[in-house]
LORORO-316132 format. One record per residue (C-alpha): x, y, z. Coordinates in steps of 0.2 Angstrom, whole numbers, padded with zeros to 4 digits, always signed. Each point is the difference from the previous one (the first is absolute). Example, Ala and Ser with C-alpha at 12.3 -4.5 7.8 and 13.67 -1.06 7.14 Angstrom:
+0062-0022+0039/+0006+0017-0003/
END
This chain:
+0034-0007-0107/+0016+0008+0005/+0005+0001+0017/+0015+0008+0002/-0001+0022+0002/+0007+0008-0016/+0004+0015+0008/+0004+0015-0013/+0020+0005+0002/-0001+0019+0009/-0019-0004+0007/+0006-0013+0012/+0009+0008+0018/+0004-0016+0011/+0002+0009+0015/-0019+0004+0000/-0003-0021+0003/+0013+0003+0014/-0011+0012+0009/-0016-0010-0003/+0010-0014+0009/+0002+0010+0015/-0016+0005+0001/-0011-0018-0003/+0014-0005+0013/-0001+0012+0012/-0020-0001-0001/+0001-0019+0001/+0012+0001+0016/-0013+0011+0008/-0015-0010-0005/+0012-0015+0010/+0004+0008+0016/-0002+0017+0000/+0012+0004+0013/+0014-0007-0012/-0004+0017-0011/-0012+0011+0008/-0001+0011-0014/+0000-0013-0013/-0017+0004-0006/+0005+0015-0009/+0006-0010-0012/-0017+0002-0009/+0004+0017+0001/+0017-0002-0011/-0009-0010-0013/-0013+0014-0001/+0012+0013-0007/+0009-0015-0009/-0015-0002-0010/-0005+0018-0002/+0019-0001-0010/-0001-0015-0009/-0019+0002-0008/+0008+0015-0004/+0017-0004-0009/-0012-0015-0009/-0013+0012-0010/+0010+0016+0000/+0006-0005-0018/-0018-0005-0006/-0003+0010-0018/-0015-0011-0004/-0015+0013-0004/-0014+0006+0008/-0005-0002+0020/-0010-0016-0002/+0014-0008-0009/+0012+0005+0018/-0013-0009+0011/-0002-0014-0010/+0020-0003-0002/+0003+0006+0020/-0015-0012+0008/+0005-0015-0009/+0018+0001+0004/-0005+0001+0019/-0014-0014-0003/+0014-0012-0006/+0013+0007+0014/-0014+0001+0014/-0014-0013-0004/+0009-0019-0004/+0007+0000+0017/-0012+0008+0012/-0016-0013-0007/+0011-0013+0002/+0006+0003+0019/-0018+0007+0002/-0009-0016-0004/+0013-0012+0008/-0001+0010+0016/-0021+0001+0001/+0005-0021-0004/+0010-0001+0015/-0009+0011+0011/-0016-0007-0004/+0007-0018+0006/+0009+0006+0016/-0007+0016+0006/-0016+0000+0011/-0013+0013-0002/+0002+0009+0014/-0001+0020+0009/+0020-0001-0002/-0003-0003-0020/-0015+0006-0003/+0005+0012-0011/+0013-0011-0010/-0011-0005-0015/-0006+0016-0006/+0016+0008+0003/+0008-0016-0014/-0017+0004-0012/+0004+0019-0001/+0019-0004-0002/-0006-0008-0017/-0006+0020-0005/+0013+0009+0008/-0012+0007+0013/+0005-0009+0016/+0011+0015+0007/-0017+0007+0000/-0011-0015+0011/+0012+0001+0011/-0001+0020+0001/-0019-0004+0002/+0002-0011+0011/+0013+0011+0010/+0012-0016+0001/+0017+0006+0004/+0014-0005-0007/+0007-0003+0017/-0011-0008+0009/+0001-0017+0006/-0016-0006-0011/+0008+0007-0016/+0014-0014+0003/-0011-0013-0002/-0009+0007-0016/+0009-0008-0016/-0005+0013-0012/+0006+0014+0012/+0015+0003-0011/-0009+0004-0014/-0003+0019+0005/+0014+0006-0008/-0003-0012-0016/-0017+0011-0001/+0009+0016+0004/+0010-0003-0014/-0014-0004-0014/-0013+0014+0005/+0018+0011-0003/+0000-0008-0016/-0019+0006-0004/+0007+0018+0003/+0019+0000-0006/-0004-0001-0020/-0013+0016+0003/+0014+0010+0008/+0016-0008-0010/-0008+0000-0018/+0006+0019-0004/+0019-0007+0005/-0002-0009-0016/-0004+0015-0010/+0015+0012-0005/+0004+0019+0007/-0011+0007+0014/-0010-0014+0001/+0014-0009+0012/-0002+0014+0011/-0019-0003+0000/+0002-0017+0006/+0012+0005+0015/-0011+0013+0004/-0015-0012+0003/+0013-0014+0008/+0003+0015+0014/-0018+0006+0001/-0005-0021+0005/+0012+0000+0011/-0002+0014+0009/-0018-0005+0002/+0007-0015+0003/+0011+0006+0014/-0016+0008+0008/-0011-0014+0000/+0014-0010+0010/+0002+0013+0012/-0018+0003+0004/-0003-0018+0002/+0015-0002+0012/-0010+0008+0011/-0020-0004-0003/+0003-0019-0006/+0018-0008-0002/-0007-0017-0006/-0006+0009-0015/+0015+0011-0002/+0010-0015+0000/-0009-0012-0014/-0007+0016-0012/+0008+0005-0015/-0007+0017+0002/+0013+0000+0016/+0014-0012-0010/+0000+0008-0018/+0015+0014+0005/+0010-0014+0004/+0000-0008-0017/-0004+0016-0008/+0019+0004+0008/+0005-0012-0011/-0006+0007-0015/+0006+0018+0003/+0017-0006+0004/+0000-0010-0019/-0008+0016-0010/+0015+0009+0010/+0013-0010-0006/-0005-0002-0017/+0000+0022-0002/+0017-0002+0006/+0007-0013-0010/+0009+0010-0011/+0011+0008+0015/+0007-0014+0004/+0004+0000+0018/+0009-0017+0000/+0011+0006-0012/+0003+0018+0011/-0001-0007+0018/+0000-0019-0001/+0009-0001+0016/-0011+0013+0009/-0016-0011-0002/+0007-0016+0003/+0005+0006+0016/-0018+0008+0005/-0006-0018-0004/+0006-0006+0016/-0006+0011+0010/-0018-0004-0007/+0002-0018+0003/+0003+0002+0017/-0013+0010+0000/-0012-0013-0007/+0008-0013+0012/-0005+0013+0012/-0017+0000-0004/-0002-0018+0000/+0007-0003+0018/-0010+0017+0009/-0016+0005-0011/-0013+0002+0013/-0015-0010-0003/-0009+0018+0007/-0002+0012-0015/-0001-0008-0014/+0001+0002-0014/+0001+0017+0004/+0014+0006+0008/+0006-0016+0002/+0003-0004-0017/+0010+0014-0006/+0016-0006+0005/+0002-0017-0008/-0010+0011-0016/+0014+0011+0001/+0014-0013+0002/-0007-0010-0016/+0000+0015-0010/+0017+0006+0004/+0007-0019-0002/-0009+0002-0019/+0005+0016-0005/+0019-0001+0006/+0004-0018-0008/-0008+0005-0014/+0011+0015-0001/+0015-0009+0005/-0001-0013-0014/-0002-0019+0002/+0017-0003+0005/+0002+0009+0016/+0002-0010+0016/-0017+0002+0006/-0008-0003-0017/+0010-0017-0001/-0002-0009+0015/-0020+0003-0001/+0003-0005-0020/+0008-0016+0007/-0006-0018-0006/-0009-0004+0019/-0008+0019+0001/-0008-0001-0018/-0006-0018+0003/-0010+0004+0015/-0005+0016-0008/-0006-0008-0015/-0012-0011+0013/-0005+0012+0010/-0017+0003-0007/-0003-0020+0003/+0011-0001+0018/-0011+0015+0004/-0019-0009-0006/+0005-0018+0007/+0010+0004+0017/-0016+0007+0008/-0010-0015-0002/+0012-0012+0004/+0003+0010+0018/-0020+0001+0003/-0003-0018-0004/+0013-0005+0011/-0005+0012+0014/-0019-0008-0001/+0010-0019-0001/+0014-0004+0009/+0005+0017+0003/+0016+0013-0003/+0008+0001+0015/+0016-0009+0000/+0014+0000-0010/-0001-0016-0007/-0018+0004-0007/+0007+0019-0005/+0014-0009-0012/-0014-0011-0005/-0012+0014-0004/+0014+0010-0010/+0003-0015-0010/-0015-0004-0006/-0002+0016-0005/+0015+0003-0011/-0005-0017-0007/-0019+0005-0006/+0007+0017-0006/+0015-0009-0011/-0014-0011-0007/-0012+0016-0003/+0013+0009-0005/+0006-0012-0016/-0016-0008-0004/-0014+0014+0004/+0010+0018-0003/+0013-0002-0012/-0011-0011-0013/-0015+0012+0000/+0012+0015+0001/+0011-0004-0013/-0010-0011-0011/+0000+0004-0018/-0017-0005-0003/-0009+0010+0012/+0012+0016-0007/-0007-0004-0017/-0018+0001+0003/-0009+0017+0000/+0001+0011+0016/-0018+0001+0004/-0002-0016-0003/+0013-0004+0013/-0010+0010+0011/-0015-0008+0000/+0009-0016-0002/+0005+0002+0018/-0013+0009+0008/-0010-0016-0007/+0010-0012+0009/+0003+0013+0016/-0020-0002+0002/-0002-0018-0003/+0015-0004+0014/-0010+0011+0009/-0015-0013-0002/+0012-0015+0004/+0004+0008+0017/-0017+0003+0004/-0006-0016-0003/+0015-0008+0009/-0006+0014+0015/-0018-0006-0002/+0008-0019+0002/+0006+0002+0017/-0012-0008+0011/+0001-0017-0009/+0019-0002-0007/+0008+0010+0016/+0013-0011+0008/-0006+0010+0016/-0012-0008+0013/-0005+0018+0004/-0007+0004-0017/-0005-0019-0004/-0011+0001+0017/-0006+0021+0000/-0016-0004+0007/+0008-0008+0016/+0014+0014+0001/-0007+0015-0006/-0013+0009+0013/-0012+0009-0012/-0021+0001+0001/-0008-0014-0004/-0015+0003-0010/-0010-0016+0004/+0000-0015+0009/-0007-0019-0004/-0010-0001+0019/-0008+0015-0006/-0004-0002-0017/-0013+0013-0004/+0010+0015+0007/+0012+0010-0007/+0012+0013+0005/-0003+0020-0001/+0014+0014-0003/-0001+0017+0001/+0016+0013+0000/-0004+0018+0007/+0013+0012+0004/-0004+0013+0013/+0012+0014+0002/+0018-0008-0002/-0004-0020+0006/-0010-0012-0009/-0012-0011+0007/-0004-0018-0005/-0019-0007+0001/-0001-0017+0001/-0021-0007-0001/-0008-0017-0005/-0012+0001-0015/-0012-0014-0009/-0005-0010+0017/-0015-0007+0000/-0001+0002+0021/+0002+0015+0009/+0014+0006+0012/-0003-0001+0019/+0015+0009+0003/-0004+0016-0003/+0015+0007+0010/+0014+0007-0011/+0021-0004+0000/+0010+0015-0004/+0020-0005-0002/+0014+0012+0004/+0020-0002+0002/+0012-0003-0016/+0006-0014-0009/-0004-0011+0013/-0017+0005+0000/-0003-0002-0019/+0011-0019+0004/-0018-0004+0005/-0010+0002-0014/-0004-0019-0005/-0004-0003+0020/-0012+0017-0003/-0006-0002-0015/-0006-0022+0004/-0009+0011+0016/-0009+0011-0012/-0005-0013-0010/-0006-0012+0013/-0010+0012+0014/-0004+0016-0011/+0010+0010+0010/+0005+0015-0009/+0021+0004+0002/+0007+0017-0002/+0020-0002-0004/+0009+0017+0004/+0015-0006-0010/+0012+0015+0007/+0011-0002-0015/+0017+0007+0006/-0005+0000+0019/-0003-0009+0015/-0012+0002+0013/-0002-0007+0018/+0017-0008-0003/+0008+0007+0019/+0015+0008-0011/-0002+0018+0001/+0015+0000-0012/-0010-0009-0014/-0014+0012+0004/+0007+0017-0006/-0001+0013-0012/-0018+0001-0013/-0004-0019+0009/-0006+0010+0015/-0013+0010-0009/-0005-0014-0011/-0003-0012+0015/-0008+0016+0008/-0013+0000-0014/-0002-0018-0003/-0006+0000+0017/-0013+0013-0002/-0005-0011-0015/-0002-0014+0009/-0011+0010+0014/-0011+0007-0012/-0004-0016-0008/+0000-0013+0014/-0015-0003+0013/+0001-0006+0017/+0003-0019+0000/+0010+0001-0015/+0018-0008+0001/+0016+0010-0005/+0014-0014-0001/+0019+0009+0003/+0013-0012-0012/+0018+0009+0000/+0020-0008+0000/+0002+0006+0019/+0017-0009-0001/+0017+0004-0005/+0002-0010-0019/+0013-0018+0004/+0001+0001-0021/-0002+0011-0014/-0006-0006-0016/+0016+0008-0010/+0015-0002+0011/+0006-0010+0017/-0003+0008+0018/+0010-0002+0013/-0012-0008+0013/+0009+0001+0016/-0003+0019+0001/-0019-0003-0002/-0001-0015+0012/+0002+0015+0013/-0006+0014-0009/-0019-0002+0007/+0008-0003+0019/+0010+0021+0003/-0007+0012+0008/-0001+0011-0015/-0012-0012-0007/-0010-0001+0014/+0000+0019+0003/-0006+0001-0018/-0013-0014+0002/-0006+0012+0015/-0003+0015-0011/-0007-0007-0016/-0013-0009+0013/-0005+0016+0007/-0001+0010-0017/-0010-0016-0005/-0013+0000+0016/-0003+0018-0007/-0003-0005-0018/-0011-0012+0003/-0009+0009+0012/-0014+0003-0010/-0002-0017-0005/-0005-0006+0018/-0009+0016+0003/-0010-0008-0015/+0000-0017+0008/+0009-0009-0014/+0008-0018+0002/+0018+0002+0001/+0012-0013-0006/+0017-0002+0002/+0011-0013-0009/+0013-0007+0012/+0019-0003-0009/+0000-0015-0011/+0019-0009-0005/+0012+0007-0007/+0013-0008-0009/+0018+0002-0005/+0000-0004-0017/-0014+0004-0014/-0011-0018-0003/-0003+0005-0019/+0019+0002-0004/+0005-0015+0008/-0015-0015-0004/+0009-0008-0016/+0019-0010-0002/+0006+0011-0010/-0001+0017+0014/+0000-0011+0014/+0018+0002+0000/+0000+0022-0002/+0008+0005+0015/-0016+0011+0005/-0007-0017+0003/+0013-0007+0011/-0008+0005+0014/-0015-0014-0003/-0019+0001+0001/-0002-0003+0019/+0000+0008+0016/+0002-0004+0018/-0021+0004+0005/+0008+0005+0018/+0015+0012-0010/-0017+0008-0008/-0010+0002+0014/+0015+0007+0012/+0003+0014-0015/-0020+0004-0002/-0003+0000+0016/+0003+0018+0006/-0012+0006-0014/-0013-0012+0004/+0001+0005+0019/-0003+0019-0010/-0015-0005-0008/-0007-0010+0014/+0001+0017+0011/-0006+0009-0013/-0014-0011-0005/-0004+0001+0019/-0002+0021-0002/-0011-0002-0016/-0012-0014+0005/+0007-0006-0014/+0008-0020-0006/+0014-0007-0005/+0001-0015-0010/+0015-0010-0003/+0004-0012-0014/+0013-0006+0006/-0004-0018+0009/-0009-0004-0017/+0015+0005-0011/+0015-0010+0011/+0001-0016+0009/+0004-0005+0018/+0016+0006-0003/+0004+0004-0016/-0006+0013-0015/+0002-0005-0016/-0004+0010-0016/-0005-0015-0009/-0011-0014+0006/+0002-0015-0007/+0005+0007-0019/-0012+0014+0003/+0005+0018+0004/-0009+0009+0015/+0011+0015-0006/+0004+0007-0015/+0015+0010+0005/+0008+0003+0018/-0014+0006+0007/-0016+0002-0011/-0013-0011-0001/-0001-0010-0015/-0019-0008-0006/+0002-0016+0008/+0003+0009+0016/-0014+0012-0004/-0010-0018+0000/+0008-0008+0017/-0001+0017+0009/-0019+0000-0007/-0011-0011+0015/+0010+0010+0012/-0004+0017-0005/-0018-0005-0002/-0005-0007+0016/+0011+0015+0008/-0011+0014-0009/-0016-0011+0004/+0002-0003+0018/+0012+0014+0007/-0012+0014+0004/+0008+0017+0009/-0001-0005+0016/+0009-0017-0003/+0016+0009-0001/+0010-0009+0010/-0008-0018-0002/+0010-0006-0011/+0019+0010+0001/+0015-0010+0001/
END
């Protein structure tokens, strides 16, 4: 196999590798520290239209026969370009990820998003799954990059049906431009309707990207009717000139594009910049100014790697961010290193020997094909078995242990042997409900009283702790997951917008289901967060943030606009539970458990807090709950005197985590918390309000 390019003399335009290097650095520098280069993200963008010109120039000539001959030749010259390189860096990363990266709500998201990559859809999960691009979640996703890798090869499904009459002689040219401009103008549309109805979607679609590279394609057809004119040898000066311009434009682009509007408007610049950089080099010959210097020896090499620095760089800065982190310099060299290393290796050993390799040019071009998509789908197999693999080869004690960390329902339990759990899902109106019963027991219930859950997160962070309770008493629960809202938290800010009416209605639910004696339990963060899963907080703020009048004015309201929510619930004479603030903590207990994030900065912080610290900051919500319990006839139960010692709270207790992040639950807690939370519901009837507050 060869592995050296042989590019044809008058095919091969170096400055075009000089503008890939400024766009694979310009997105690397952003994906480092984006305030280094705000804008460097629209560096995708430039090798959009870069594409749409190149894949262009490369079949233009093609005289080879009938349609199917075309798509035959066109997919597997992008197979051996595209495929090598991306299963490579696909399987090591799922490798990688699998050994360090716990399974968690932060990466959730992260294995299907690398499975899809394999098939060029993952732009399209993460539309789905309206991940942005710029969201703090999507920086700790190592397939995230990959969008524009899809973009790319679902342009590719369409470009040979719209390019194929280039290839043909006379009006036929004109054919194909025509469709070009009637895809990009729907293009064009589809981006600007989905600037405003769903941006996620708009940003990942190629239904929203395909002007960008079909730009690309225009520009080429245009240049090749012109040929004959000339216009380096009528105005060589003229364009060499206007080539400046348009690389500070670019440069522009990549230091102010807004991350608001794209790609629609916001892409149209550095668009516009690429395409005046291509058309005026190319008219003012390879040895103007411009045209050197980005044809120089350091430009074309990084150009020539900038399909491998641009697959390998985001890996290498996720891992590190889930590890021991990106934050200082000395890590950021580190980072960039590595990454130039693994694309120099990929780029001699994995794209230039498939590329290039005589062999693979010899054999048949369907052949090739399915060669590929063969061993496309069988790396696809690898990674889901190395996925599947987790829980046993992890180096993570998170995913080694998931049944002590992960609070999910359990669905039976070895003191009750005979008994099993019950699920049914209902949706009424626009919430869902969750009913949780106990089936196959040879003794009845003599509980007969039901639990009915409501809150957010927080509330759901309890669903081992219910679903054990279901289990063991018969007690039917009723979780009001509240995806996307909070209720009862005391923060009239969280508690805005659609949340009102669904909490309104979830209430009427609740009424119209329950019966005097039954319990409705009242879970929410109620607490301003001391970490964040994705990114360090500064905690000194929040230390006071629970102590302003503000807060306290707001606690005020959202206590009355409760007291008249839950009006009818007392009316009814239901059993009212409040949960009283449990720890929080500075830094998230399942990033930081192993030696090799112990170390992240998110961690430094520790997995300990002062119990007086905590209960000096909780304290003006507590003393709203107690006067609000006190209005209701209803109780407040607090976790917190089983959850910390004498005077210290610890997220884990002797090796065992009592959280899974800074503030939910994890199963193990669930468990501790679960004694507790039974004696409380058993003994404390309405009128023993008081009995037991702190």
């Amino acid at each position: 196999m060869s592995t050296r390019p042989t590019a044809r003399s008058g095919t091969y335009l170096p400055y075009i590798d000089g503008l890939r290097a400024i766009a694979v650095l310009g997105v690397m520098v952003y994906h480092l520290r984006e305030s280094w280069l705000p804008g460097g993200f629209s560096g995708v963008d430039v090798f959009f239209v870069i594409s749409g010109f190149v894949v262009s120039a490369s079949v233009s000539q093609w005289r080879g026969g009938n349609f199917l001959g075309f798509l035959s030749s066109f997919y597997a010259r992008r197979l051996q370009r595209i495929a090598p390189a991306l299963v490579v860096c696909l399987l090591a990363t799922s490798a990688v990820s699998m050994l360090v990266i716990p399974s968690a709500w932060l990466s959730e998201s992260n294995d299907l998003t690398g499975l899809f990559a394999f098939f060029g859809l993952s732009n399209v999960y993460l539309a789905l799954h309206s991940e942005s691009y710029f969201s703090p979640s999507a920086a700790f996703n190592p397939y995230t990059h990959t969008w524009s890798l899809g973009v790319e090869e679902q342009f590719y499904l369409l470009f040979p049906l719209l390019f194929f009459a280039w290839t043909r002689q006379g009006r036929w040219k004109t054919v194909s431009s025509g469709l070009i401009v009637i895809a990009m103008t729907a293009s064009l549309f589809d981006a600007w309707h989905r600037s405003s109805t769903d941006a996620a979607a708009g940003f990942y679609l190629v239904t929203a990207r395909f002007w960008e590279l079909g730009a690309g394609v225009l520009l080429y057809q245009g240049m090749q009717r012109n040929a004959g004119e000339s216009p380096a040898r009528k105005w060589p000066r003229l364009y060499d000139f206007a080539a400046w311009p348009c690389l500070g434009l670019l440069g522009w682009g990549l230091f102010k594009s807004d991350i608001n509007g794209f790609p629609f408007p916001g892409a149209i610049i550095p668009v516009i910049a690429t395409l005046g950089l291509l058309g005026c080099l190319y008219a003012s010959g390879t040895t103007a100014p411009l045209s050197r210097l980005l044809g120089s020896r350091l430009p074309v090499h990084v150009g020539r790697r900038s399909y491998s620095l641009y697959l390998w760089h985001w890996p290498v800065y996720v891992v590190m961010r889930w590890t021991c982190g990106l934050d200082s310099l000395a890590l950021q060299i580190v980072a960039v290193s590595v990454t130039f290393a693994l694309a120099e290796a990929s780029y001699r050993f994995v794209e230039c020997p498939f590329r290039y390799s005589q062999r693979l040019g010899r054999m048949p071009r369907g052949a090739l094909v399915a060669m590929a998509l063969a061993t496309v789908v069988s790396a696809w197999a690898v990674s889901t078995s190395i996925t599947l693999a987790r829980s046993n080869l992890s180096l993570s004690t998170v995913t080694r242990n998931a049944d002590n960390w992960y609070s999910r329902m359990v669905p039976n339990l070895a003191d009750v042997p005979d008994c099993f759990l019950t699920t049914r899902n209902e949706s009424s109106g626009n919430f869902q409900v969750w009913i949780y019963g106990r089936g196959g027991c040879s003794k009845r219930p003599t509980n007969t009283s039901k639990l009915f859950v409501i809150g957010d997160s927080h509330a759901i962070g309890y669903v081992t702790l219910l679903t054990e309770y279901v289990l063991r008493t018969g007690t039917e629960v009723t979780i009001y997951p509240n995806l996307g809202c909070t209720f009862a938290s005391l923060q009239p800010a969280r508690e805005t917008g659609a949340c009102v009416s669904q909490n309104e209605a979830e209430v009427a639910d609740i009424t119209s289901r329950a019966k005097p004696g039954d319990i409705l339990f009242l879970a929410a963060l109620r607490l301003d967060r001391l970490s964040n899963q994705d990114a360090i907080l500064d905690p000194s703020a929040r230390w006071r943030s629970m102590q302003t009048e503000l807060a306290e004015q707001g606690r005020v309201a959202a206590s009355a606009e409760l007291e008249r929510m839950l009006a009818p619930l007392v009316e009814k004479r239901i059993r009212i539970v409040f949960e009283a603030p449990k720890p929080l903590f500075r830094s998230p207990a399942f990033r930081c458990s192993d030696s090799f994030n112990a170390g992240n900065p998110v961690c430094r912080s520790g997995l300990s807090e002062s119990r007086a610290a905590i209960e000096e900051y909780r304290q003006p919500v507590l003393d709203s709950l107690v006067r609000l319990a006190r209005l209701l006839g209803a109780s407040v139960w607090d976790p917190l005197p089983v959850l910390c010692g004498a005077t210290r709270c610890d997220a884990l207790r002797e090796g065992r985590p009592l959280f899974f992040d800074g503030d939910h639950l994890s199963a193990d807690g669930n468990r501790a918390l679960y004694p507790s939370f039974v004696a409380f519901i058993e003994s404390h009837g309405v009128e023993k309000t008081s009995a037991r507050l702190p």
